[in-house]
N, C-alpha and C positions, 0 to 999 in steps of 0.2 A: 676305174681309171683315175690316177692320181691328178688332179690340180696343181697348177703352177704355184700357187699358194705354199701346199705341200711341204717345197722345197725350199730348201734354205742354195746360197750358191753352190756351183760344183769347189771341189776341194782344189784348191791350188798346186799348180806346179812350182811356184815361186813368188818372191814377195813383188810389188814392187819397189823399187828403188829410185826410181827419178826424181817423185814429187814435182813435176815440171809439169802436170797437167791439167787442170782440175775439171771434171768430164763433167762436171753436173749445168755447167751454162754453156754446152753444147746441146744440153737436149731440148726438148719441147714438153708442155706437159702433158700428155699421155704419156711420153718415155720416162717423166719421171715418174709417173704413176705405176708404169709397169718394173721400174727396178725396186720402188717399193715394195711393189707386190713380192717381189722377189727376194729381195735381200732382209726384208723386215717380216715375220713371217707372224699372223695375228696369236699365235702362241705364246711369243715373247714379245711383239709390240704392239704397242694403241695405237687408235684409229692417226693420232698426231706422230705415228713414227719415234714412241719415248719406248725405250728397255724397259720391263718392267722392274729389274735390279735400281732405274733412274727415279722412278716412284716416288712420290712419299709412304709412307706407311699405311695410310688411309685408302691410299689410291693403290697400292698394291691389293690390299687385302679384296675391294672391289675387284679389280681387275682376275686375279687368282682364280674368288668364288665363281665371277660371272665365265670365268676359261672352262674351270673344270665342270660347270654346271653342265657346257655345251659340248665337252668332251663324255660326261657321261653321257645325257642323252643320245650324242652317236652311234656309243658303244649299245649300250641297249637297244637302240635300233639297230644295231649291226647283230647283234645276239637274233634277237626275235625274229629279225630276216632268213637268217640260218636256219633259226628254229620251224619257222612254217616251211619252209625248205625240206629239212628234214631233220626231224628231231632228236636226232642225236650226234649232227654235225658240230653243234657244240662243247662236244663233250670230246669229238675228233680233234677239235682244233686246240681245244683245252691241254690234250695227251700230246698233239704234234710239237704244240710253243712251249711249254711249261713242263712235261713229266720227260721227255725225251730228252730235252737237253740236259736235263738234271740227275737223268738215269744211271750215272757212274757216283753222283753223290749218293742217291739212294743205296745202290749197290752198296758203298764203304757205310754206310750209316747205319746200315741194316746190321754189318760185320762186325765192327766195330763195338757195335754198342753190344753185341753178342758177346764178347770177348767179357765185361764186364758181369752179364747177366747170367755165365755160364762158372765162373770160378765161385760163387756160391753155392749152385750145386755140385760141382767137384768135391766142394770141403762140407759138405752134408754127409748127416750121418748114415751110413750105408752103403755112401759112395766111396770117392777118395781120399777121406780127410789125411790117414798118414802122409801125404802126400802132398798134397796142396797146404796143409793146415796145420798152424805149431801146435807142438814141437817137431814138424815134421820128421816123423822116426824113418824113414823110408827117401826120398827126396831131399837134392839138397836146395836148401833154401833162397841161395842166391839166386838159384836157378828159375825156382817158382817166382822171386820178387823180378826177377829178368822180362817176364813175361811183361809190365806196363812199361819196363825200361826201354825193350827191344822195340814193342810197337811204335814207342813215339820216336827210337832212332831211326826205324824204317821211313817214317811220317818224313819227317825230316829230311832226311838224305833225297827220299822224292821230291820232296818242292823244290829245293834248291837246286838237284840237278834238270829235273823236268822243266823245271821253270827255264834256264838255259838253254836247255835245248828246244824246247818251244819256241823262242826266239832265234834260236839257229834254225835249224833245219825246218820249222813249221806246225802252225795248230793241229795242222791236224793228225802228222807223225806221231805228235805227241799225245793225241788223243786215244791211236791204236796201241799205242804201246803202251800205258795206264789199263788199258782195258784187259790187254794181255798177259801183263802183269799180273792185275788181282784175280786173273781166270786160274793163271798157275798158280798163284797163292790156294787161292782156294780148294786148289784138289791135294795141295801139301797138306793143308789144314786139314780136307776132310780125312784124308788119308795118315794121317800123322801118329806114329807107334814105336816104340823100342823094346828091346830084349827086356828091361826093369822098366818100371814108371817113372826112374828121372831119367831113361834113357827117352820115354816119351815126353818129359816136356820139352827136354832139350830139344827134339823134334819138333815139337810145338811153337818154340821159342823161336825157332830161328826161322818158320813158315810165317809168323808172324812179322817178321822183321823183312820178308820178302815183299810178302801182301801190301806191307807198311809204304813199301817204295811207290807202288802205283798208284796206294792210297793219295799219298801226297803229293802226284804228279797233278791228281785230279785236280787239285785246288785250284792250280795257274788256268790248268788248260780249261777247267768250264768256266772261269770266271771272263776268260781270255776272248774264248772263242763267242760265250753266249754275247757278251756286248758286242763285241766286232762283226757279229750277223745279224743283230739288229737290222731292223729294215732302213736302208739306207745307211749305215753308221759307215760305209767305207767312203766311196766315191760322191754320193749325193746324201745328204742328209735329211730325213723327212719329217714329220708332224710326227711320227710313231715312235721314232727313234729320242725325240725331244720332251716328249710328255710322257716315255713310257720305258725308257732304257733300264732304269732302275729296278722296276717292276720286273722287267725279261730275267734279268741277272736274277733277283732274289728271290724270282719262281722258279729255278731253278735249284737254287740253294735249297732252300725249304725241303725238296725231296730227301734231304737228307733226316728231317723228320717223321718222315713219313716213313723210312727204311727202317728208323728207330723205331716206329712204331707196328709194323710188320715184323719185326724182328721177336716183338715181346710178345704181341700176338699168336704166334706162328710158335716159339719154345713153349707157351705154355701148352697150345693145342697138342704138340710132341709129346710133353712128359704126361697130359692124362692118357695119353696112345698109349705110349708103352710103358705105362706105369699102371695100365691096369686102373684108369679111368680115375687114381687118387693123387691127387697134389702133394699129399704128407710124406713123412719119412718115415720109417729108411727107404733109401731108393737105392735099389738096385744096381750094379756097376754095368748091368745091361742096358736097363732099361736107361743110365746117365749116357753109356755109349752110343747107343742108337738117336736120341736125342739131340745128343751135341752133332753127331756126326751129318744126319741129315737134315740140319737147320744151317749147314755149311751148305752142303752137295744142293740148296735150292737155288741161293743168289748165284751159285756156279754157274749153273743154266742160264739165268737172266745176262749173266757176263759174257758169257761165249756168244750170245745175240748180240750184247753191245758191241764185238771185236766185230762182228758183220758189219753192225750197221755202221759202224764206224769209219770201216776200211770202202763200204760201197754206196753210203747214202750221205756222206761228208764232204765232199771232193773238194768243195770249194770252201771250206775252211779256215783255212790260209790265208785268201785272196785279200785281205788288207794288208795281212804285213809284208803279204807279195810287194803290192804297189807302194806302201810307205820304204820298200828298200830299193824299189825302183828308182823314185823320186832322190833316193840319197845316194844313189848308184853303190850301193853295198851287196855284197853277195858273202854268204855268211855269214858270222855273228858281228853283230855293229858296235863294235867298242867304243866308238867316237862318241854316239849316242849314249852309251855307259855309263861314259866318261860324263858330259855332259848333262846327265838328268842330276847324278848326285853333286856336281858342281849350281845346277841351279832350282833343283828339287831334294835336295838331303834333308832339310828341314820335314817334306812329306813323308818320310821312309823313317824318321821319328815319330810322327803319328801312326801310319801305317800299321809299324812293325811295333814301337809301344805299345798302343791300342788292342793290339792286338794279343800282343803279351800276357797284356792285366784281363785281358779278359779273358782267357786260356785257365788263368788260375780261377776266377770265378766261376768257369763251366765246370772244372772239377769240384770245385768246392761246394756246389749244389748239393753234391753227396752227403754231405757231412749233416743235413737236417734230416735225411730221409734215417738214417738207422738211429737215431735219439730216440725220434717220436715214435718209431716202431717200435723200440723198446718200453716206451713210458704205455702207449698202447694196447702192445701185447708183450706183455710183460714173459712169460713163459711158451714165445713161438719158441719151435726149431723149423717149421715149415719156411720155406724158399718162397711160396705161393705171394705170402701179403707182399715180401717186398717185392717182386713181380708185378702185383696189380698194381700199388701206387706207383711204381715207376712208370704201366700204361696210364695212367691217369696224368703226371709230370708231361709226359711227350703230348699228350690231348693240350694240355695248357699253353707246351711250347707251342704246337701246332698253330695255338693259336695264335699266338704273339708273331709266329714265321708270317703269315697270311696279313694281319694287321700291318706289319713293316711291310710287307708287301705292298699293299694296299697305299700306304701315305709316305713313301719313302721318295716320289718323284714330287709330291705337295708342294709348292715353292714358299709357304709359310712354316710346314715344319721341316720335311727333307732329312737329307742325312747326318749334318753335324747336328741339330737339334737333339734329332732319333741318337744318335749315340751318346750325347751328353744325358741327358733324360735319363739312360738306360743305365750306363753308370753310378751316377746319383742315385737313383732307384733301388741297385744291388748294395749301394756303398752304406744309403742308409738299413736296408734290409736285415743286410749280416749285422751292424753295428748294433742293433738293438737287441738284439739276443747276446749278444758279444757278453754286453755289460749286467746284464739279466740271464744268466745263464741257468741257473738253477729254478725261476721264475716261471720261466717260458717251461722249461724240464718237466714240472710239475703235471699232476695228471689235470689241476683245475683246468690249467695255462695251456697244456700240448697241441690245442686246438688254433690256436692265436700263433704256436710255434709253423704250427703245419701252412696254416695260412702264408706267412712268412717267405715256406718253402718252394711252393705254387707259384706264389708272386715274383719271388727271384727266377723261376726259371721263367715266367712271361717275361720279364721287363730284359732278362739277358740276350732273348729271342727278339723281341719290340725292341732294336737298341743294339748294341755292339758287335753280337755274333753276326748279325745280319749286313752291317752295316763294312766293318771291318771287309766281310768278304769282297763286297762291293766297290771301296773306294779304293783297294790298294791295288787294283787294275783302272779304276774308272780314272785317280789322279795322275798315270805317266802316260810318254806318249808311246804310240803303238811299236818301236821296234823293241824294247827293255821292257815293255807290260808283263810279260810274261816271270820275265826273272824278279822282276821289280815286287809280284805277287805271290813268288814263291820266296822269296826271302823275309816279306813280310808276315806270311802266314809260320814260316820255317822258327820265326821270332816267337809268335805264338804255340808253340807246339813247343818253346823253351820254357813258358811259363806252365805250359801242361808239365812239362819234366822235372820243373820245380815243385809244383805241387804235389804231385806222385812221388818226390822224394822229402819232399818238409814234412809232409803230413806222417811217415812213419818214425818220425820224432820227436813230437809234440802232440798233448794230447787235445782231446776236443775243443776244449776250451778255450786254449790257447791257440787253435786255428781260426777261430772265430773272433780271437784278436787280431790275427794276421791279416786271415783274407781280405777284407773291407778296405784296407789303403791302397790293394791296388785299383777298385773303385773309383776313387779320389787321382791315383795317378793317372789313369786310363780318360776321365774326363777332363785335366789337367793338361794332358801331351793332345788332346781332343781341341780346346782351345785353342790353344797355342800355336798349333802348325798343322791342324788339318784342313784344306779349303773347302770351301761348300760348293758342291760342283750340282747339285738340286738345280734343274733349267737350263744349265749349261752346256750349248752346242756343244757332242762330243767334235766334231768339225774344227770347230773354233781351237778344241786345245790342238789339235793338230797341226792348226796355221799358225797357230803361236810357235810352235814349235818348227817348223819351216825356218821362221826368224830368226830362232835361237841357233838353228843349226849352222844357219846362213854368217852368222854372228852381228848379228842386228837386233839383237834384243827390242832395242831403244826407238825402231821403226813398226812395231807390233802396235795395235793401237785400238784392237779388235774386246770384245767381252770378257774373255779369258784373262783378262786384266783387270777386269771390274771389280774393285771392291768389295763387291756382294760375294765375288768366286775366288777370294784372297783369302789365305791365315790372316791370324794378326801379326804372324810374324813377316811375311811377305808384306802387309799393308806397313808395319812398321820400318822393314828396307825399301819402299817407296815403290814397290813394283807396279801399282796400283797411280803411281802418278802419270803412267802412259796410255792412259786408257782415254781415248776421244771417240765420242761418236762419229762426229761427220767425219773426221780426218777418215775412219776406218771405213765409211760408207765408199768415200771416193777412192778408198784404195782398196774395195771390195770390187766394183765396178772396174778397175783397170786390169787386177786380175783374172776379172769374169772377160777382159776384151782378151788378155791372152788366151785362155781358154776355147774362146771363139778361134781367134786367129789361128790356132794347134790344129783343130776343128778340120777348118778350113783346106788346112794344109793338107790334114791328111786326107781329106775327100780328094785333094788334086792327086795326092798319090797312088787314091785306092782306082781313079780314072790312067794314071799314065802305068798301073801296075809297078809302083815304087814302095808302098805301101808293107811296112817292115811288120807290122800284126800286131804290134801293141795294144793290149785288150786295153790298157787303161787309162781311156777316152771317155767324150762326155755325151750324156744321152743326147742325142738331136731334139727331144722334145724339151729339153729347159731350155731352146732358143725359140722363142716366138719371133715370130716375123717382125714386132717392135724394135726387139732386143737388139735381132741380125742387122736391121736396117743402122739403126743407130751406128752399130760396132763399123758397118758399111760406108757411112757417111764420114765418119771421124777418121776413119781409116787412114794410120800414119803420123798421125797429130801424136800421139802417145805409145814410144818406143818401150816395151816393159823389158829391165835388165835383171834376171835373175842373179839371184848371191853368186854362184860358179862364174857367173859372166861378166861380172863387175871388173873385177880385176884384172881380167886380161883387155877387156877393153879401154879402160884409162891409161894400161902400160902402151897400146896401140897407137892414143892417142898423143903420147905424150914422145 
């Protein structure tokens, strides 16, 4: 049973506007004690009612450790309770919050990363190197280089249109039809053949570039959906949603390491199948066929579940940006709101969608250590096998890095701008030292130091921007544009994938390793500059900010999401940060909790005279304690609240 504690206020219908009231020397104190309890929730404030963004530094860091210390011990007694219950309730709930909602990343992760670990064996000897492999005698070569080109236009074309219409027509539209997508992709792919072999990659090419679309519808729609069904993130906001949003989101994500890492798992288990138990060469064009073919035809099956579970166990989805289009009365896609985020959020869609960029080329650019060192190595492989197993080894390291940002990403000492700065710098100095040392590190003394090197860049890119990117470029708009606003920024990223997939066949090692690294430096740079720290921050709160802006009241907002601490420096530098008041915002918390009440009210009379129009999106009856109602009871009248729509026609009445 949740505690009034719990929650933070219900979500507003509108701002208020009079300023003609001030509620707090009407109450008594119990009433004040109980809207404390309410509106200041011991998560974000001290026993004195101070933010903890209000802090000094000293008293934050106390405050922080003494929070989290008492959120873990919860969690661990909520674990162990389960556990004597029944011992593997854990591992239920584990699968139900975390692998399920992330289960369409995993799917593409698993794919994807297949696409990579399977064009080696194609151009192995035995298989089909005419074909994949220069001089390609047999294949034409645009065709085979088509293969990274198509994927990432697929990738692309999905976000950007999925992200749209995620936001038009709904989460969860866009969730079956992602799913549907990669399920047909997938049976192109496994099935995929021509009259010649560049008749088959052509086939290949273009199953790729279909897959691609639903690939990248994924991005918006889980980043979209998993914050927005947080518990409570729509209508009430709770203690789980505020200490743990970040977490929901990035356990989600992460499965997509996990797909990587079943993907590499699972081909090599295939090729000693039907390879006749030997990893080496030559392999067989059969025993390549059957290999690649049903390391496709597996996730296929896991997709076609996902299109059930989607279409029958998701229903309510939607239901935020149901209600955030209610409250704006839009039906449709909300251009106003469009209009409006990049009018007062463009600066974030340069971190977003930058950040996101430079890190795209660093995820590729990982690569560039792994075939050095395997060459200095093993000098005389042709075996597929070792690069295979270091590349299980690479996902084991991301894995871990996925879990760590997991893990410290809601912290409100380090969080997400930290975690991405960090991560940057990390990669930026990583590539840079071998950059200028290249032959050094090359060496057989050295290759060990290089390898090291390589391991590390893929934790710190996992601990740090890939993680982080996913998360903010839904976490910082508001709920009717999240979608597109997500798919356009990740769509930015998947252009620095397409950069690098075409610079790098132009330049050789060496000179990549001069390149890479500055976008490092840029990624933490556009990181600075214009991404907010939204770490602690009511998702609620940006909501009601946004109420304001809608209303066009900017300037009457007054709430957290203004606080300094949840600013750029570019925002703190245009002064946005200079409206941010506590009490002001307490008392204008409290008169829209009386509308709230009042709606309440209203509609209980209607649901008695059967007038009652069915609008789910109403406030629970239990965040009114008999305090609360009395209070709203007594004052009743004293404080008229005029929404932004109402404004206007009422001063034209008056006058």
């Amino acid at each position: 049973m949740a505690e009034y504690r719990d929650y933070g206020v219900a979500a507003p219908h509108g701002p208020d506007m009079t300023g003609t009231h001030d509620p707090i020397h009407s109450m008594t104190a119990n009433e004040k004690q109980i809207f404390d309890y309410l509106l200041k929730p011991d998560d974000s404030y001290d026993a004195n009612g101070v933010y903890w963004g209000d802090m000094s530094l000293g008293q934050q860091v106390k405050f922080v450790m003494a929070g989290d210390a008492k959120e873990t011990k919860r969690e661990a007694s909520n674990v162990w309770a389960m556990f004597k219950k029944d011992p593997l309730s854990p591992v239920s709930f584990y699968f139900k919050n975390m692998v399920l909602p992330g289960a369409g990343l995993g799917l593409e992760g698993y794919v994807l990363f297949s696409i990579g670990n399977i064009r080696p064996l194609f151009q192995a000897r035995g298989s089909f190197p005419d074909c994949w492999k220069a001089p390609y005698r047999i294949c034409n070569e645009t065709w085979v280089a088509a293969v990274d080109y198509m994927e990432i236009s697929g990738i692309i074309v999905g976000q950007i249109l999925v992200g749209i219409l995620g936001d038009w027509l709904g989460r969860r539209w866009g969730l079956i039809q992602d799913a549907t997508i990669m399920f047909l992709g997938l049976l192109m792919l496994t099935a995929a053949w021509g009259v010649t072999q560049n008749g088959w990659v052509i086939c290949y090419v273009w199953s790729l570039f279909f897959y691609g679309i639903g690939v990248g519808g994924e991005y918006p729609m889980t980043a979209t959906s998993g914050m927005e069904n947080a518990v409570g993130s729509g209508k009430v906001s709770t203690k789980e949603d505020r200490l743990h949003r970040g977490r929901k989101v990035t356990s989600a994500f992460l499965m997509q390491g996990w797909g990587q890492f079943f993907n590499q798992v699972i081909l090599i288990v295939l090729l000693l199948i039907f390879h006749h138990g030997s990893g080496n060469p030559p392999y067989s064009q059969l025993a390549v066929q059957w290999t690649y073919r049903v390391s496709f035809a597996i996730p296929a099956v896991g997709t076609l579940w996902l299109v059930y579970y989607r279409a029958y166990k998701m229903k309510s989805a939607s239901k935020q940006l149901v209600a955030a289009k209610k409250r704006n009365k839009v039906t449709g896609y909300d251009t106003e709101s469009l209009k409006l985020t990049f009018t007062y959020f463009g600066p974030r869609m340069i971190a977003t969608a930058g950040a996101w960029f430079a890190n795209d080329v660093f995820f590729y650019g990982n690569k560039l250590f792994q075939s050095e060192f395997i060459s200095v190595i093993l000098p005389d492989n042709t075996s597929i096998m070792p690069g295979w197993l270091y590349n299980l080894i690479n996902v084991g390291v991301s894995l871990a890095g996925y879990y760590l940002a997991s893990f410290l990403i809601d912290n409100k000492l380090y969080g997400r701008k930290r975690m991405q700065m960090v991560g940057f710098l990390m990669d930026f100095v990583l590539f840079l030292v071998p950059a200028f040392h290249f032959e050094y590190y090359k060496s057989t003394a050295h290759v060990r130091e290089f390898q090291a090197m390589y391991f590390l860049s893929s934790f710190f890119n996992q601990f740090g921007p890939n993680c982080v990117t996913f998360l903010v470029a839904a976490e910082v708009y508001p709920t009717p544009i999240r979608a597109t606003a997500h798919g356009v920024s990740a769509a930015a990223g998947k252009l620095g994938a397409l950069l690098a997939s075409v610079l790098y066949n132009y330049i050789d090692t060496q000179m990549k390793f001069y390149v890479v690294p500055w976008f490092g430096l840029m990624g933490m740079l556009v990181t600075i500059l214009f991404l907010p720290d939204t770490t602690g921050l009511d998702l609620k709160e940006q909501e009601r900010r946004w109420q304001f802006i809608r209303a066009g009241r900017e300037e009457d907002y007054h709430g957290v999401a203004v606080h300094p601490k949840h600013l750029s420096w570019w925002e703190r530098w245009r002064g946005v940060g200079k409206y941010y008041d506590a009490d002001a915002d307490f008392k204008q918390k409290i008169e829209e909790m009386r509308k709230d009440w009042e709606a309440d009210q209203a509609r209980k009379g209607n649901e008695k005279g059967g007038a009652w129009d069915g609008d789910e999106d109403v406030n629970d009856d239990s965040v009114w304690s008999s305090d609360v109602s009395t209070f709203f009871e007594k004052t009743k009248g004293q404080s008229p609240v005029i929404a932004p729509n109402e404004k206007g026609s009422r001063e034209s009445s008056s006058s």
